[in-house]
N, C-alpha and C positions, 0 to 999 in steps of 0.2 A: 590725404585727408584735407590739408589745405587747399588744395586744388580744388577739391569736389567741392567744399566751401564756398571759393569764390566760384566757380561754377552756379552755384545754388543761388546765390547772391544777384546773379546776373539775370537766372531765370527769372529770379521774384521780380526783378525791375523790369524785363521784358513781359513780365504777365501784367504788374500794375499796369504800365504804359496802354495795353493790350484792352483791359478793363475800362482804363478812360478811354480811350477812343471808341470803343463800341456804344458810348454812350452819347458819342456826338451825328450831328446829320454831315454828309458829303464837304457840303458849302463851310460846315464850322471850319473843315480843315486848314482852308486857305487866309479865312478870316483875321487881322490883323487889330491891334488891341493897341491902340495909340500909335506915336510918331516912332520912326526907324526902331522898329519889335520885330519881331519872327511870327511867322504861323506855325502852326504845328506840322503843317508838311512842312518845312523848312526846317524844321526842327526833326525830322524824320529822315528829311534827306539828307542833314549833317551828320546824325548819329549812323547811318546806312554808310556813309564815305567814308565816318572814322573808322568802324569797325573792319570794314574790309580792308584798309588801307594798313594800321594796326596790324592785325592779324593774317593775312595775309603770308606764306613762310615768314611767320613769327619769330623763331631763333636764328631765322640766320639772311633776314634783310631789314634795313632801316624801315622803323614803323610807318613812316613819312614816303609812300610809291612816289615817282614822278607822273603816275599815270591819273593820280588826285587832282581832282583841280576844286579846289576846298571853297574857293572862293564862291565858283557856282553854287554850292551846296545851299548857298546863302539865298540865292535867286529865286523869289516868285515864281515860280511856272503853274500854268491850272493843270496838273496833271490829277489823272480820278483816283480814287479810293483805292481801286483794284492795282493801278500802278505804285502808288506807293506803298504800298502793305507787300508789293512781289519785291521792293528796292529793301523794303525794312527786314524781310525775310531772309534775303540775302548776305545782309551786313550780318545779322544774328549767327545765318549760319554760318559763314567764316569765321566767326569767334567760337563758335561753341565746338565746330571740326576742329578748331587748334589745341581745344581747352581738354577735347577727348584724349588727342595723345600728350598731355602736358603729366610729369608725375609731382611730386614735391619735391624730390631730387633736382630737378628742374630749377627749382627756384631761385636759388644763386648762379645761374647761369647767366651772362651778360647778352643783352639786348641794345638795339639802338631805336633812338624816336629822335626824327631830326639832328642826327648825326648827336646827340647827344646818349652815352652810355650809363647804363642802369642793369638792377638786376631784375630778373624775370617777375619776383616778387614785387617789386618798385612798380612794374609795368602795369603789372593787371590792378594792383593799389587803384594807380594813375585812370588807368581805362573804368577802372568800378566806381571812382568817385564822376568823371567825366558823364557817366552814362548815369551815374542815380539825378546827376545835377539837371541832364536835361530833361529823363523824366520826368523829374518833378514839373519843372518847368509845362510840361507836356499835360501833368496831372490838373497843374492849377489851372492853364487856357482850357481845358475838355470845360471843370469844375466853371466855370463863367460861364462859359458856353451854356451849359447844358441849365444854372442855376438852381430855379427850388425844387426840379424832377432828381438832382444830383442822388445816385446813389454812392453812399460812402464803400470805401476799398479798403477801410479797415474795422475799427468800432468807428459807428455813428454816434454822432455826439448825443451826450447825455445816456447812453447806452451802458456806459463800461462797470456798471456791478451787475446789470443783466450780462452781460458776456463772461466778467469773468464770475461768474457762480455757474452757469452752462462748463463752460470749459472746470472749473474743478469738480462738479455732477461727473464729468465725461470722466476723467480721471482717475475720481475713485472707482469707477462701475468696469 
């Protein structure tokens, strides 16, 4: 049940993510927002290496591959739309294939991240905070980007006694 949890948790932040970017053009992706900042491919392409790097035979190798090279993750490149969404797909699905056979028995079981040891629980902790952080980050450059067309991802402001009297409507009926 814990599993399926942070599982859920994961999906939500890969669906936010998901949401803002559909609401940006090509060009916003690479677009950069003051002195030494990321663009959101760069931000895609980190969250893409962590994930598969991480999760990758998860119980039983250093979260840390030698086959990473983190620092590119960081690099500019114009790559398109279609490229980076197959790179973001990929990081996703090696977390979410690990997360399927993962049970909550599991979760005192010892992992390593950069040779340093943790439990299973610690790890995905680590990984869920790591990935909400850059979402966000993700959420707020779309949110610039995109400015006064911005559709909100949760309640829109000034919204929340219309939502929630919808949602208790929905609940008694």
């Amino acid at each position: 049940m814990i599993v399926a949890s942070i599982q859920s948790e994961f999906q939500r932040y890969k669906s936010l993510a998901e949401k803002a970017l559909s609401q940006i053009q090509d060009k916003e992706l690479h677009k950069i927002i003051g002195e030494d900042n990321n663009s959101i491919a760069v931000i895609m392409n980190h969250l893409s290496g962590n994930l598969k790097s991480r999760f990758t035979n998860f119980l039983t190798e250093d979260g840390e591959k030698t086959w990473r090279n983190r620092d590119q993750e960081f690099e500019e490149r114009a790559e398109a739309r279609t490229v980076l969404l197959q790179k973001w797909e990929q990081g996703w699905g090696v977390l979410f294939e690990s997360l399927s056979v993962l049970h909550d028995s599991d979760l005192s079981k010892a992992v390593k991240i950069r040779e340093q040891e943790m439990s299973v629980a610690a790890a995905l902790q680590r990984s869920l905070a790591h990935v909400s952080y850059h979402v966000g980050q993700i959420v707020l450059l779309a949110r610039i980007h995109v400015g006064k067309e911005w559709k909100s991802l949760s309640i829109p402001r000034g919204k929340s006694q219309e939502f929630y009297l919808k949602m208790s409507t929905k609940l008694k009926s």
